[in-house]
N, C-alpha and C positions, 0 to 999 in steps of 0.2 A: 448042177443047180441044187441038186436036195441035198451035196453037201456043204451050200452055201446055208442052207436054211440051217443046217445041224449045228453050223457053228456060232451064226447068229445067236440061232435058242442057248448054244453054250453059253455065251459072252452074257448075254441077257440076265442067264440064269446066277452066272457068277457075280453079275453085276448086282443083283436082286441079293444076293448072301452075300455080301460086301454092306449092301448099304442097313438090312437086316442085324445084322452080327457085328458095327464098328459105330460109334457114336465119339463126341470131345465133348472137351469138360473143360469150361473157359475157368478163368482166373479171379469168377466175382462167384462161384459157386461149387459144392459137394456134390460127389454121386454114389447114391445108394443103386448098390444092385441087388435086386431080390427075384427070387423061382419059385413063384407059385405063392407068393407074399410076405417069403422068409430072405431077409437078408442073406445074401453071398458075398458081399463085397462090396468094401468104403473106398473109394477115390478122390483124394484131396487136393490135387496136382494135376493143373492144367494140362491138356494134350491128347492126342487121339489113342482111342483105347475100342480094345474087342471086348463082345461079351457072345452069350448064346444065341443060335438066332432067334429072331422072333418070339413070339411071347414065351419061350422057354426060360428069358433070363427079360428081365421090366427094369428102365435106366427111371429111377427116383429122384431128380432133380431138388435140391438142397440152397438156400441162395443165403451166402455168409458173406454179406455185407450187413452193417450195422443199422439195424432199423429202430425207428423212434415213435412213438405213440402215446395219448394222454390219458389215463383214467378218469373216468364220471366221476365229478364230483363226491366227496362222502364224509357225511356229517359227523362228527367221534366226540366224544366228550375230553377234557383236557385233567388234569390231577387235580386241580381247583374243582372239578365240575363243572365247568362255562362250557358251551357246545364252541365249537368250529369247524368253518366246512373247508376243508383243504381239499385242492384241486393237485395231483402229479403228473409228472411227466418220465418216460423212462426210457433207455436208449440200452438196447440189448442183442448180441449177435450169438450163434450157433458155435458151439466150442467143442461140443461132440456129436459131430453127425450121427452115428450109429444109437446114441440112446434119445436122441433127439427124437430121431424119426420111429423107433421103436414106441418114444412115449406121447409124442404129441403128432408127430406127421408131418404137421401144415404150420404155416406163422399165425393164422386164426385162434387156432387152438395156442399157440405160444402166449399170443396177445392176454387170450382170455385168462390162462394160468396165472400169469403173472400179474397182472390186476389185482388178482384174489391175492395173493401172495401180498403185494405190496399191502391192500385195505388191511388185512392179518397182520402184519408187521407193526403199521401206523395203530393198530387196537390196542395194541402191548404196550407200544414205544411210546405213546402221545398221556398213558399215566404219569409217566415219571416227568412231566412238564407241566407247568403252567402260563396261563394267559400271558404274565411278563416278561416270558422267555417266549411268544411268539412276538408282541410288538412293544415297544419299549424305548423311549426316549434315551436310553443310556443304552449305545451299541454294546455293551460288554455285558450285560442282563440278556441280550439277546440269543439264544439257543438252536438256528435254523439249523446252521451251518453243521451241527453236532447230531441234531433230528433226523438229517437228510444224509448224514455219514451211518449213522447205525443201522437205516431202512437198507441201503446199499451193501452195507457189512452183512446182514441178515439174509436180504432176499438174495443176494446172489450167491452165496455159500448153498442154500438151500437148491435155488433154482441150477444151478453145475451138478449137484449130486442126485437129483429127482430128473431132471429133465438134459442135461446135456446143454444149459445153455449159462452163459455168461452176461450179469447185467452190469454194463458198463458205466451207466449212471443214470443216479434217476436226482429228481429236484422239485420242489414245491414251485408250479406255475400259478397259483393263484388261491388267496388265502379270504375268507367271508365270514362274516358272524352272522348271525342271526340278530332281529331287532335289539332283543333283549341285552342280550353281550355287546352291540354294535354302542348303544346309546353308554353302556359301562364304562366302556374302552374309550369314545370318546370323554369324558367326563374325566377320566382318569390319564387322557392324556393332558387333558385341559389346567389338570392341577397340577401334574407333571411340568408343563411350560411355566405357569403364576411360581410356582416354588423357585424353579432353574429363573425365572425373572427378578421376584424378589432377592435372589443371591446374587445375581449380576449387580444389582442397584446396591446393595448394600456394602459389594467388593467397587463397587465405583464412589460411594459418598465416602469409605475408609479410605478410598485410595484421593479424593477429591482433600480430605482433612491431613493428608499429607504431605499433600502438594503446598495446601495454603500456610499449613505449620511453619513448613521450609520456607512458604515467601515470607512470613511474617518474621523470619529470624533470618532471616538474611538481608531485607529491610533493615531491620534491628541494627544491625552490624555493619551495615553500609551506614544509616543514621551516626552511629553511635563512632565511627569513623570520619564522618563528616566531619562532628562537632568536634571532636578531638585534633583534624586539621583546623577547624578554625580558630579552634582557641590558642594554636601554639601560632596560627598566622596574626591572630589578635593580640599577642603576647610579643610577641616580634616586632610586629607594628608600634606597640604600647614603648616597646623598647628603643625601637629608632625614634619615636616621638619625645621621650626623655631624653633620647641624649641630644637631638636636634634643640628642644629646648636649653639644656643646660650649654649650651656650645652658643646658643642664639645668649642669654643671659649671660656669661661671661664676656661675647664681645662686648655689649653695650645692653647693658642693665637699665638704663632708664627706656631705652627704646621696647624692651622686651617687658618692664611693667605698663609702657602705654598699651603696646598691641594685648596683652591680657585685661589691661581693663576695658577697651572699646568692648573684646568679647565679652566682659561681663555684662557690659552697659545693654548690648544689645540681646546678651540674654536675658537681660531684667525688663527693657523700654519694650520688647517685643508682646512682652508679654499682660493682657488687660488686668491687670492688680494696681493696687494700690499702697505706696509706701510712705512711709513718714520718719523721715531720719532729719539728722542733724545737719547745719550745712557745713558743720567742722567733719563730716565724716569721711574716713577713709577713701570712699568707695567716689565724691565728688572731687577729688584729687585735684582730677582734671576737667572738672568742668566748672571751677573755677577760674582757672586759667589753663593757658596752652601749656604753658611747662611742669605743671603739676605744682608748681610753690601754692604756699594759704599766702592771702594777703599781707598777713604782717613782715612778709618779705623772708619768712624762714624758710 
């Protein structure tokens, strides 16, 4: 029996320096080891791992996944001098455990560094800009895109060789003016629109005097086509008309001056005038009698 107990306390005891001395390291985090508060040893790669027992050797847990957080607000002045209040956003992971945790510890203190970092940055960066390179009716005046690469280029270059840590992007979530600037910028987008209006209206009446140029000369042309068919149809017609007549006068001449003179009659009697001829004249021919002779039988 007591040396059930001995071996129990053994197993116990092994059991206790097993759990003491062996810790894992998942796949979403770092481990720092340190003795008495002095790093021993990085561990970057998942799996079960010994270390000293007990408080002889301290497992520092490290968490390298990509964390994101927003900067308060902050007010900066622009290269114009107009104020604005840019709000960021910044998304940053642990790239070197060992000076990470040597320089800051915690992601508290991460957060809080780089904050500073970023506002320092945007103090520098936000000279060399002006209001129309923050908002601006013509995308191609606009400068975010370039603001927000340089902050990135800067703070993270800085933040990997001070602190061990890697910012993987940051971005303007929210941009504000102050009264002052606000009613500017309005005003100055307002004129921006009436300018970009009056140029639409004026590329639409040159393009409307284009349009009608062309109808009225194609009008023209069609007109002027028109006339030119009817006068060779009139011409035509004038021409079948002359020889119809001359063809009608060679069979029978006298019949061909009666039907010309009815028409004359009745273009004359149609009409409310008044004439005073002779009654030898030509033109009563036939309304002396039916076959056209004058009375004295010639």
């Amino acid at each position: 029996m007591r040396y059930f107990f001995i071996i129990c306390a053994t197993v116990a005891s092994l059991l206790l320096l097993v759990c003491i001395s062996s810790f894992t390291v998942s796949k979403r985090e770092y481990v720092i080891l340190t003795q008495f508060g002095k790093p021993t040893d990085t561990i970057k790669t998942a799996g079960f791992n010994w270390k000293r027992p007990g408080f002889l050797e301290t497992v520092n847990r490290i968490d390298r996944r990509t964390h994101s957080f927003t900067i308060q607000p902050i007010q900066l002045l622009l290269g114009d001098k107009n104020p604005i209040v840019l709000t960021f956003y910044v998304c940053w992971r642990v790239h070197d455990p060992l000076l990470f945790f040597q320089s800051l510890i915690n992601t508290e203190n991460a957060t809080q560094k780089l904050g500073d970092m970023i506002n320092s940055q945007l103090g520098n960066a936000l000279g060399d800009f002006k209001l129309s390179n923050v908002i601006n009716t013509n995308p191609t005046e606009v400068k975010l895109a370039a603001l927000e690469s340089r902050i990135l280029r800067n703070t993270d270059t800085s933040a990997q060789d001070k602190y061990g840590i890697e910012v993987v992007q940051v971005g303007i979530r929210r941009i504000a003016y102050p009264t002052i600037v606000a009613d500017a910028v309005y005003n100055r987008m307002r004129s921006e629109r009436e300018k970009e209006a009056m140029k639409f209206r004026a590329e639409g009446r040159e393009e409307a005097t284009k349009i009608k140029a062309k109808a009225d000369r194609e009008v023209t042309e069609i007109l002027a086509e028109a006339y030119k068919q009817a006068e060779i149809l009139k011409g035509e017609g004038d021409q079948k008309a002359l020889k119809i007549y001359s063809e009608a006068y060679c069979r029978d001449n006298e019949f061909f001056e009666f039907i010309k003179s009815m028409e004359a009659y009745k273009d004359i009697l149609s009409q409310k005038s008044t004439l005073v001829l002779s009654t030898d004249s030509y033109i009563f021919k036939y309304l002396n009698n039916l076959y056209g002779h004058k009375k004295d039988g010639h």
